[in-house]
N, C-alpha and C positions, 0 to 999 in steps of 0.2 A: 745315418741312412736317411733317405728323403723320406720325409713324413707327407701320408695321402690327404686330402681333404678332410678325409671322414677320419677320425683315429681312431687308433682297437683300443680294443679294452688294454690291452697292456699298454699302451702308448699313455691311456689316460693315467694307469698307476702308475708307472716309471715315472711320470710328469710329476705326479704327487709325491713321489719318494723321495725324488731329487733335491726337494725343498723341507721335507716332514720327516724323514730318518733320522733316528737317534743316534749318534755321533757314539757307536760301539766299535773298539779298537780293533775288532777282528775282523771290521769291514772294511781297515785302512787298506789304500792300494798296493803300502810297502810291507804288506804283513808276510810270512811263513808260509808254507801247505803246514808245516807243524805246529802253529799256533793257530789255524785254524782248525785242523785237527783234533787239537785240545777243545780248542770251545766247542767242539760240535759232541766230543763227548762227554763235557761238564753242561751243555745244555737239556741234555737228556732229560724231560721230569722235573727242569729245573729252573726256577723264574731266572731273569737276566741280573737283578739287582744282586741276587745272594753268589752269582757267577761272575762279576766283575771282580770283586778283589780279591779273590782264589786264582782266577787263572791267571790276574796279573803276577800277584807271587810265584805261581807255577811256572811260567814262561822265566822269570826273573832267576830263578835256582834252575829250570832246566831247559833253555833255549833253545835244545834240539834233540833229538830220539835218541844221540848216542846219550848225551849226557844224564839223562832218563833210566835207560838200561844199563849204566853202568852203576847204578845206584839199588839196594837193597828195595827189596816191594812194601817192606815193609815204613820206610821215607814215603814212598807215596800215598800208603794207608793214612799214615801221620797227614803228610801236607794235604790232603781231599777233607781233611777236618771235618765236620757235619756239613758237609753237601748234600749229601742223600747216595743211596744205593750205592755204596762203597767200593762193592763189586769190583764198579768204573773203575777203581784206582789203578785196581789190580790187572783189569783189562787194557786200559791204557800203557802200563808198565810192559805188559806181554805185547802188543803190539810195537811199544818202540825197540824193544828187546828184535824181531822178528822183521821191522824195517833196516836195521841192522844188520841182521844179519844175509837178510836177502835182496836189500834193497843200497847198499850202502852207504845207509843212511839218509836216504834222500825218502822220502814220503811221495808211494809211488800215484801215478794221475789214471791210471784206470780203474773202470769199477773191478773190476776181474781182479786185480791185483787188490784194490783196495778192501774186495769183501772177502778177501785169503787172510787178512789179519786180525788177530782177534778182538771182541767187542764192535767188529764193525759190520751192521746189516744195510741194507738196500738204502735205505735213509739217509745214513752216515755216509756211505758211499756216496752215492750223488752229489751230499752237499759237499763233499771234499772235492770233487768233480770238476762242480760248476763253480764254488767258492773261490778253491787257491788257482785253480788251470783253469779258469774260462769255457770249462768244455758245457755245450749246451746240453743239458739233460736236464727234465726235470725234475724237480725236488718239493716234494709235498710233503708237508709237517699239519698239525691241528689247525692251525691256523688259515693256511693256506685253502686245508678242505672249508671250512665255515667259509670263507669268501666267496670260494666257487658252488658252494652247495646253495647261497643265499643269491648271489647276483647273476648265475647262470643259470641256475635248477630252479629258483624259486623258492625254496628250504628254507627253513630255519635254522634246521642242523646238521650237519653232512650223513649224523646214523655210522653204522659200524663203518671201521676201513676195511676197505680193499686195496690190495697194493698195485694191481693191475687195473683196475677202473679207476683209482684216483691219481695214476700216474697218467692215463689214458685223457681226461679229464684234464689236467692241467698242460697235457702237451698239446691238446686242441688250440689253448690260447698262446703258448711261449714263442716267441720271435723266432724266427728264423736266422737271424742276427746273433754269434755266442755271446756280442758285449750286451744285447739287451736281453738276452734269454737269462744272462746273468744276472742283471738288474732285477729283473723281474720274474724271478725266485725269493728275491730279496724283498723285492716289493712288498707281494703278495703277504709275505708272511709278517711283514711289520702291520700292514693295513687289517691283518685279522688281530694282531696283539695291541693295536692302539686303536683303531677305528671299530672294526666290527667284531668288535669282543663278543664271547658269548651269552653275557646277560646283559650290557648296557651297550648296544650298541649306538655310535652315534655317528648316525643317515644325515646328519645335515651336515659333519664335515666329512662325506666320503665323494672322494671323485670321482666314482662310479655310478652316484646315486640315479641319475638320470637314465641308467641303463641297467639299474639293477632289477632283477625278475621279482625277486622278493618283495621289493618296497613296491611296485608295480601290482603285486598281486592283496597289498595291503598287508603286509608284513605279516602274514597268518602263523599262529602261533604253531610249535611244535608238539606234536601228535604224540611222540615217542615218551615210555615211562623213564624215568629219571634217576639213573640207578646213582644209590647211596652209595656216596664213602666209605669204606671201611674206619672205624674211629683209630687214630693213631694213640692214643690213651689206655692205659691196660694192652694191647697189643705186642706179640712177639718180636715185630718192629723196634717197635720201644725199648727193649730189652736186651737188644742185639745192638743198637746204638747206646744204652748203657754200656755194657758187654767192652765194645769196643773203644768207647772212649774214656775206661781204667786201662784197657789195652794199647791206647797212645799215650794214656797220660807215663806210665809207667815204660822202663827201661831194663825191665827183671821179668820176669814171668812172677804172674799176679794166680795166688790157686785159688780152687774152688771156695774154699773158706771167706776169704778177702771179697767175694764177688757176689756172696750169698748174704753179706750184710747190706749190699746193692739192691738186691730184689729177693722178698720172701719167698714168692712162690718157687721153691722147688724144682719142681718138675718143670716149671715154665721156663726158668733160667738152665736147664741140662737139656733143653730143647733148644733153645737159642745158641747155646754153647755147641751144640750139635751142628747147625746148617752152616752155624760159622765158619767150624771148622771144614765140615764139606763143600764149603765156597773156596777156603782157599785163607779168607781171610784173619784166621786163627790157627795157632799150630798146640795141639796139645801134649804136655811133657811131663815128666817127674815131676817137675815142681810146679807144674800148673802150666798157663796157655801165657801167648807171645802171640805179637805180629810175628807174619812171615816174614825170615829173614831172608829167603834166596829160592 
């Protein structure tokens, strides 16, 4: 599109992206709606480094939603290995199960359809949207808000989300253009995960700088208290990825006894064995617990 005298703000990132984007396969132009798909729900929560050679393997054994669905849930608890929030496997599974069967097999491009299948909220939706179909909607992640919270608001920190003002918010700046409204989705969200991270941000390689409100108002520090992490150490967490990984290691149903020399506490380990199972991702039997087989 003809570019004006003055460039927007997204003109100036798209310009930056073009040149500074990390070479991630799932932003190749010949990729899937189904491999991108994956990555967006192996992204969830989860740095890109520990998501690279999982969903390459994932893609590699299951290339499309039939061949996904046609596969025990309990394959994909195994292949999500310690990724985090395991859930995903299981959610991902039911979804390709469910494009399948209503979709045949194609990974349908609207949000309507997309937020009818399971694990997939507003989020997920858009970026599958604007990702694999080009469709201009915007797509706001953490990233994305720290950008606009810092070069547009003046912020430090975007502060809680909202999904209608930080959608509102990012569609003030996105193109009107769907190839650049797509870029620059894309943009935004690399320029918060390499450039204006949330503790070292660094303003001397950002291409915004000269228009950013923040650095303008003297980078003024954020106000808001600093809520702690839960420690993942002694945590039920912790417990439940033990839990489950004698639960992939194993091909037999593993009982109580076997899992009790895993973790002493008691009560903490029949609590975790608990949500497990109420997730879905344990099944409990005669002779002890199993991944789901079906």
């Amino acid at each position: 599109m003809p570019r004006t005298a003055d460039p927007s703000f997204a003109d100036l990132v798209n310009d930056w992206f073009a040149h500074a984007a990390r070479p991630l396969p799932w932003r190749a132009a010949e990729i899937s709606p189904w491999a991108v798909l994956v990555s967006e729900f192996m992204l969830q929560q989860t740095q890109v480094a520990r998501v690279l050679p999982r969903w390459t393997a994932w893609l590699e054994r299951w290339p499309t939603p039939a061949a996904l669905a046609a596969a025990p849930p309990a394959d994909a608890v195994r292949a999500w290995d310690r990724l985090g929030y395991p859930r995903r496997a299981l959610w991902l599974h039911e979804a390709a199960t469910e494009i399948v069967e209503r979709h045949g097999g194609e990974v349908p491009a609207s949000i309507d359809e997309l937020l009818a299948l399971k694990g997939i909220g507003p989020y997920t939706a858009r970026a599958v949207a604007a990702f694999a179909f080009g469709e201009r909607h915007p797509v706001v992640d953490t990233n994305t808000r720290r950008v606009l919270a810092r070069a547009i608001e003046g912020r430090a920190h975007a502060g809680a989300p909202s999904t209608a003002r930080d959608l509102a918010a990012m569609d003030a700046q996105l193109p009107l253009d769907p190839e650049a409204a797509r870029r620059f989705n894309a943009a935004a969200m690399e320029l918060g995960a390499t450039v204006c991270t949330a503790r070292t941000p660094d303003c001397g390689g950002c291409p915004v700088r000269q228009r950013c409100a923040w650095v303008a108002a003297g980078c003024p520090a954020d106000e808001t208290p600093k809520r702690r992490q839960a420690r993942y150490e002694g945590s039920d967490r912790q417990v439940r990825g033990i839990v489950l990984a004698e639960l992939r290691a194993a091909h037999r149903p593993v009982d109580r006894a076997a899992l009790g020399t895993r973790w002493a506490d008691a009560e903490q380990l029949d609590r975790a064995l608990g949500t497990l199972v109420a997730d879905g991702l344990a099944v409990a039997g005669a002779d002890g617990y199993t991944l789901p087989e079906a």
